[in-house]
C-alpha positions in Angstrom: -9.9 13.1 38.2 -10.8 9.6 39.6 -8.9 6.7 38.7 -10.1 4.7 36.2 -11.0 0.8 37.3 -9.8 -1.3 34.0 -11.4 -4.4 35.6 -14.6 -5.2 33.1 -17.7 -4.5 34.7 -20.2 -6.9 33.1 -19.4 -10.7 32.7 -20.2 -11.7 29.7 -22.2 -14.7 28.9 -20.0 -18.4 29.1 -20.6 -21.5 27.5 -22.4 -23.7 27.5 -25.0 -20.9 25.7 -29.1 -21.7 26.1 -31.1 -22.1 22.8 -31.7 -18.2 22.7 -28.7 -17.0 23.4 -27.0 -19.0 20.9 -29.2 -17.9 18.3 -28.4 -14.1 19.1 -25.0 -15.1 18.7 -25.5 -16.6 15.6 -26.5 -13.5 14.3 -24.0 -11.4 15.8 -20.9 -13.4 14.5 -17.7 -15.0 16.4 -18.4 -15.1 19.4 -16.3 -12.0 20.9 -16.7 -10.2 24.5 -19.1 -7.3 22.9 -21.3 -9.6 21.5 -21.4 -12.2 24.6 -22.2 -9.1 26.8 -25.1 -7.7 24.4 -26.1 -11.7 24.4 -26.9 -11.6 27.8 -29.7 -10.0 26.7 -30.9 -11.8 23.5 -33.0 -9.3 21.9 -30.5 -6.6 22.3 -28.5 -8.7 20.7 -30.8 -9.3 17.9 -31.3 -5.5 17.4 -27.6 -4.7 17.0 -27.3 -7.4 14.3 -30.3 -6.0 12.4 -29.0 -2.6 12.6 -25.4 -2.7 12.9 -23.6 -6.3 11.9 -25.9 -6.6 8.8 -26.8 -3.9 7.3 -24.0 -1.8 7.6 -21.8 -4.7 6.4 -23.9 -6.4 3.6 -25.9 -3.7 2.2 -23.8 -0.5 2.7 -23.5 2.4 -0.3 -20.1 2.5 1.1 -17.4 0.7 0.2 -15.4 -1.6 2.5 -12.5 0.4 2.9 -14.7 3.7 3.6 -16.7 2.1 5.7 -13.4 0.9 7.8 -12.0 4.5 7.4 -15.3 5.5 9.2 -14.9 3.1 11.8 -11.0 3.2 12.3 -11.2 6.9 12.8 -13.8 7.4 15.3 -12.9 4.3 17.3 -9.5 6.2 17.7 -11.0 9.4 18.2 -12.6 8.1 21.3 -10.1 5.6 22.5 -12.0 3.0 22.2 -8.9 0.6 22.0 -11.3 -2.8 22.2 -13.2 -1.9 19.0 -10.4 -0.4 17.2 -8.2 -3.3 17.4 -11.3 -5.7 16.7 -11.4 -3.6 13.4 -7.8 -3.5 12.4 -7.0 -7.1 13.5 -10.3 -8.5 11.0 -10.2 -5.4 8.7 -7.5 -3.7 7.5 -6.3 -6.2 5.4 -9.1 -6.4 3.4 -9.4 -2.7 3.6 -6.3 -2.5 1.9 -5.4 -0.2 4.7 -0.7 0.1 5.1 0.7 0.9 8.7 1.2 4.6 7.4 -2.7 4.3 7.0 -3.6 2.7 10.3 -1.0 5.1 12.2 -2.5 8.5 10.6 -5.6 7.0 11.1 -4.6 6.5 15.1 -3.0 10.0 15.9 -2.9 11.6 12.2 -4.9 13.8 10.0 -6.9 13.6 7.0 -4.2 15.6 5.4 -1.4 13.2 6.1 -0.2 12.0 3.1 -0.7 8.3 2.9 -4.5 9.5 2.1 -6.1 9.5 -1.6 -8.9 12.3 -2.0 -11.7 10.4 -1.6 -9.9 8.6 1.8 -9.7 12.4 2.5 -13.0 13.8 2.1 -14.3 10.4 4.0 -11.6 11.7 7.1 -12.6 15.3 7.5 -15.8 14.3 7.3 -15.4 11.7 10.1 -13.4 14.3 12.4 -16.3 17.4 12.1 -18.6 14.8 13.1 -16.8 13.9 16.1 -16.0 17.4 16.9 -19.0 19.7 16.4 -21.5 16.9 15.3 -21.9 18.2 12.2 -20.4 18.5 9.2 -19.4 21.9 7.2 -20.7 22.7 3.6 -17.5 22.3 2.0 -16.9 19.1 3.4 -20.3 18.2 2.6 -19.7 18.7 -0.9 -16.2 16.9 -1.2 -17.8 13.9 0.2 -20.8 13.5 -1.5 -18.3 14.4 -5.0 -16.2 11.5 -3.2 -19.0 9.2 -2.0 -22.3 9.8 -3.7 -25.1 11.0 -1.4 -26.6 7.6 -0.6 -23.0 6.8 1.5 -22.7 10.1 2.6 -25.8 9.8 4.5 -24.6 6.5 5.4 -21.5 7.8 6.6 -23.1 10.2 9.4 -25.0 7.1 10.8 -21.9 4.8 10.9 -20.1 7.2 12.9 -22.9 7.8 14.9 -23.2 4.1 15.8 -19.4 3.5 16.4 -19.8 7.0 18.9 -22.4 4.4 20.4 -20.2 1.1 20.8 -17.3 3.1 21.3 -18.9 4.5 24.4 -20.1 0.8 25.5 -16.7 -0.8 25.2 -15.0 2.1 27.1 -17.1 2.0 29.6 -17.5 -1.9 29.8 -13.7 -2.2 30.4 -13.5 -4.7 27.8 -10.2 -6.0 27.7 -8.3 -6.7 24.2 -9.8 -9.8 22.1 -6.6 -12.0 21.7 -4.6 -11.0 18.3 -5.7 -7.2 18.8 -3.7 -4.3 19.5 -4.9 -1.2 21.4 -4.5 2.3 19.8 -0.7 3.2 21.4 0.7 0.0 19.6 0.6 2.6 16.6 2.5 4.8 17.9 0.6 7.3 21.1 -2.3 7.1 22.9 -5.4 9.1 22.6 -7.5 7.9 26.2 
């Protein structure tokens, strides 16, 4: 296997920002190295925060700590150390989510114990998508008993889209944002 280059591969855009690229900014929220890349391109930019940024964090059937369960889990379950530690640095407070939490979350399972039984159902439901792309009946069941069918369906799309930035940040070499930590500062590494 080739080595792999952790240089970043696109520069992302610098102050001072022109009148269009601040305004895709704007939308997208502090200005961090994912969004100054995507504002190179100012309607990309635009799109993500339409799709991603606000609905999924204003209008969303799920709640804030399933929706970071969602993202926690799949951002570790592609090593995509950038966006997880973006997550837990702004998140997991808020999420109300311990270290046990963040660590099981990082290398653990959905049956680890630290987990309630609606965290659970959100988990397994998380990790069949990432493995087969699909989720079982059963599971299907226990989440929509744990979530209501509205965030279930939700759910599939937010993992979906953090497959999608999890892929762009891993293969953007994005360095850590300052404050962060990357997936092995909880204890193993899953890149």
């Amino acid at each position: 296997m080739p080595l792999k280059s952790k240089q970043p591969r696109v520069d992302p855009v610098h102050p001072p920002y022109d009148e269009d690229t601040q305004a895709a900014l704007d939308l997208l929220g502090p200005p961090i190295q994912l969004f100054r890349v995507m504002a190179r391109r100012p309607e990309l930019a635009r799109g993500v925060a339409g799709w991603g940024r606000h609905y999924f964090s204003r209008r969303s059937a799920l709640t804030l700590r399933q929706r970071e369960l969602v993202i926690d889990r799949t951002t570790a379950l592609c090593g995509a150390d950038y966006e997880w530690g973006v997550h837990v640095a702004h998140f997991a407070e808020k999420a109300e989510l311990d270290p046990a939490q963040l660590a099981s979350l990082a290398h653990g399972l959905p049956d680890d114990p630290c987990w309630t039984p609606t965290d659970r159902a959100v988990l397994r439901a998380v990790d069949e998508l990432h493995a087969g792309a699909d989720i079982s009946d059963v599971t299907w069941v226990a989440l929509i008993g744990a979530t209501g069918e509205d965030a279930a369906v939700e759910l599939t799309l937010l993992a979906g889209w953090y497959h999608a930035i999890s892929f762009a940040v891993r293969a953007l070499r994005l360095p850590l944002e300052p404050g962060t930590e990357a997936l092995a500062a909880v204890g193993g590494d899953r890149s």
